[in-house]
C-alpha positions, 0 to 999 in steps of 0.5 A: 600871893592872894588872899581875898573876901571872895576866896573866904567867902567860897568856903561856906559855900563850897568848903572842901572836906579833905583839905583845911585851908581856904580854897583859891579861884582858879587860874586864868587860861595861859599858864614803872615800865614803859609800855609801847602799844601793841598794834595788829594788822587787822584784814579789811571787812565788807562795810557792815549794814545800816542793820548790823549792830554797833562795832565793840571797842578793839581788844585791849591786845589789838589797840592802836596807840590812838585807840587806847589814848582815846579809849583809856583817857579820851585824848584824841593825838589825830592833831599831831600823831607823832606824840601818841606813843611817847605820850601814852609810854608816860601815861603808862607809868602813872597812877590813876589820881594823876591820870585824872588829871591828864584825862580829856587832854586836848593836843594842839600842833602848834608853830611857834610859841605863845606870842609869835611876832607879836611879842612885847619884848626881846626876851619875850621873844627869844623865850616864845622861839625857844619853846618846844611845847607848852600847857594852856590851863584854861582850856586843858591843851598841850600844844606842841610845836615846830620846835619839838621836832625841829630843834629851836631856831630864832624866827622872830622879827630883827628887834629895833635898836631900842629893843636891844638896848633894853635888853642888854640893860636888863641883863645888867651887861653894859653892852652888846659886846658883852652880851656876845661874850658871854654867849660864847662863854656859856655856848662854847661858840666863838661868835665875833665880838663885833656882830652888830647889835641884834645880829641874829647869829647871837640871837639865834644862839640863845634860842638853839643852846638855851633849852640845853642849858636850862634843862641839862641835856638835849630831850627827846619828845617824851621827856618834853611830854613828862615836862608839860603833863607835870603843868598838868597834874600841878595846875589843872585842878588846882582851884585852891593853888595849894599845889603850888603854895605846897611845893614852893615849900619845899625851896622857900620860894617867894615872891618878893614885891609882896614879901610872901610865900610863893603861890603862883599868884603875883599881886592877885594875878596867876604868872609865870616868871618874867621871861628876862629871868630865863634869859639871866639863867641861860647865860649864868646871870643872877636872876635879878632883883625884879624877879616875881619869884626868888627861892630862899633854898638852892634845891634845883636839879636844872637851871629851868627847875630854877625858874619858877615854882611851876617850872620846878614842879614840871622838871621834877617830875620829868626827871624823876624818869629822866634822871632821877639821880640828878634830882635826888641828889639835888632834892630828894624831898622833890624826887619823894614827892613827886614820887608820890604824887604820880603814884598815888592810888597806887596799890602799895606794892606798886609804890613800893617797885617804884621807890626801890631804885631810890631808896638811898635818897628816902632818909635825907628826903624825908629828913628834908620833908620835916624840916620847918620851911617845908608845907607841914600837909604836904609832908604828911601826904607824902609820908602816907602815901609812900607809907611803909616803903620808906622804912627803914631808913626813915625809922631814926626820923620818926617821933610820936610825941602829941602834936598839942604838945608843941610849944607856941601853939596859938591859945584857944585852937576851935576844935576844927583847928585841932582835927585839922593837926591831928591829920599831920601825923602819920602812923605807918605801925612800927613808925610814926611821923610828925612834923617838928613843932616849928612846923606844927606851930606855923600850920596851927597859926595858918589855920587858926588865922583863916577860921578867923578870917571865915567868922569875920566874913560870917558875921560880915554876912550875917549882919543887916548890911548884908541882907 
């Protein structure tokens, strides 16, 4: 977690009027109905004269897949075609403030993964073969890759001995023995015991079987494509990382070596989970004491929604449509925000078709959307974007009790501070939500401590030092 003078001092700059609380810098580059186009066969013409007018764009009935893509949301698939109609059967079910998101995507066919040959570790590269696509955020890019098409195979290099050793310590297995074992416990294989350290028989079984095992089930190129479009509509706008902060809420993650909240950002540096942690989760191994993250609530629906709280966002996302019984049953706050998330802008009766499936999951969600952990502004979000189609089951949840009533709230709230609460209760006409008073308390001494923080810098600013 970070929380520096530059990301205060943007504030009085650049101080967003639709969320309270500080904006963060950016993160650096690495990190209802399916529609299927509607193509016709279209006689060739004579080529029209340098004096003809300019062509209209094709009919909306008449559109290639590349065209409507292009036209709709100026993402050109030319780099791999194959990733047209399932890309444009997920965008179909999502409403416009995620499409923005989405909007000038780049396709990049790619070979292998992130770090190719050149990994710094065994883990490393066992992740880098296992990937199928990935999200660059810096540069807006899903690149997909052989894998996607292929199925994962291990390419990399033989690993020295010394490449082996380490890893098989950091697994915390006392040799390559075990680690065959155990590959064969959680694959179903029956790989001898007496391979030779680094045969890649073993290792190949980890990179083929571990997407697999992370994810539930073989998926297919669109689900693969709902996983890595969730990266986007968490991160690619996410100047203030709040949409990470927000939904590492929901299971308590947190990252350890600082002692704070999840954010994404890991002792001022925007990270993924360390590559070994994958490795633990495919072969039912803790995730170790040196993770960068931990979550404090076990509310995975997958073993890579386990991973890290961008995985998780990702993997809610892609089983919302994928299997969204798993994920309710295991989250149903994450199956209702995500939920909100991809339909919001969304005319109400539209959220309300696309909530209908689920509906015995919207008690126990909301249930868990209130509860004290969980980011207070993202429950209200949620709750007033969903609106009234989460009653009635939701109705036994609701309190219009004052919000300034809350016990333990801190003295002498500024005015903007209290402004900033009022939004965190939501009127939906014959029900009204708020947060409990734990939850209001946290966020009032989050805020109050962050206008502090800004009059500080203010003053900092102000005086002669700085002029």
């Amino acid at each position: 977690m970070r929380l520096s003078s530059i990301a205060i001092a943007s504030t009085l700059v650049a101080c967003s009027s639709t969320d309270p609380r500080l904006p963060r810098q950016a993160p650096p580059s690495d990190a209802v109905a399916a529609i299927r186009p509607v193509s016709a066969d279209v006689p060739s013409s004579a080529a029209p004269s340098p004096d003809s007018p300019p062509a209209a764009t094709p009919p909306v009935a008449t559109r290639t897949c590349a065209e409507t893509l292009l036209a709709d949301l100026n993402i050109d698939v030319s780099p791999e075609p194959r990733v047209c109609e399932p890309l444009l059967r997920v965008t179909s079910t999502l409403g416009p403030t995620a499409l923005d998101e989405i909007r000038d995507l780049a396709i990049v066919r790619g070979g292998r993964g992130r770090c190719g040959d050149q990994c710094p570790d065994l883990a490393t590269a066992l992740m880098s073969d296992a990937a199928l696509a990935f999200y660059r955020i810096g540069t807006h890019e899903l690149h997909v890759l052989d894998a996607a098409f292929d199925g994962p195979r291990w390419r990399s290099p033989p690993p020295s001995p010394a490449a082996v050793t380490a890893y098989i310590s950091a697994l915390g297995l006392p040799d390559w023995p075990a680690l065959v074992a155990r590959v064969n416990l959680v694959t179903g294989l029956a790989l001898p015991t007496d391979l030779s350290p680094g045969a890649p028989a073993v290792l190949d079984a980890i990179v083929v079987h571990g997407p697999r095992l992370l994810l539930g089930r073989e998926v297919d190129l669109e689900g693969i494509i709902r996983h890595e479009l969730g990266h986007t509509v968490q991160l690619r706008n996410d100047v203030t990382t709040w949409a990470v902060a927000e939904w590492a809420t929901l299971s308590g993650w947190t990252e350890p070596a600082d002692a704070e909240p999840a954010d994404g950002y890991v002792k001022g540096i925007f990270a993924n989970e360390r590559p070994i942690v994958a490795s633990r989760l495919v072969l039912g191994l803790p995730r170790g004491d040196d993770a960068h993250y931990a979550p404090t609530h076990d509310t995975f629906a997958t073993g890579y929604a386990a991973f890290d709280p961008m995985e998780d966002y990702a993997e809610a996302l892609r089983l919302l449509r994928d299997d969204p019984t798993r994920l309710g049953e295991a989250a149903p706050a994450k199956l209702l925000t995500v939920l909100a998330n991809t339909m919001h802008g969304q005319p109400f009766a539209s959220i309300a078709l696309a909530l209908a499936p689920h509906r015995r999951f919207i008690e126990p969600g909301v249930r868990a959307l209130l509860a004290p952990h969980v980011d207070a502004f993202l429950t209200a979000r949620v709750l007033r974007t969903l609106g009234q189609s989460i009653l009635p089951e939701a109705a036994p949840l609701a309190d219009a009790s004052p919000i300034l009533h809350a016990p333990d709230l801190p003295p002498d709230l500024p005015p903007s501070v209290v402004a900033d609460l009022a939004t965190l209760v939501v009127d939906l006409g014959t029900a009204t939500f708020r947060p409990t008073d734990a939850a209001i308390a946290v966020s009032a001494r989050e805020l109050k401590a962050r206008w502090d923080s800004v009059q500080e810098l203010q003053k900092l600013i102000d005086s002669p030092e700085w002029q």
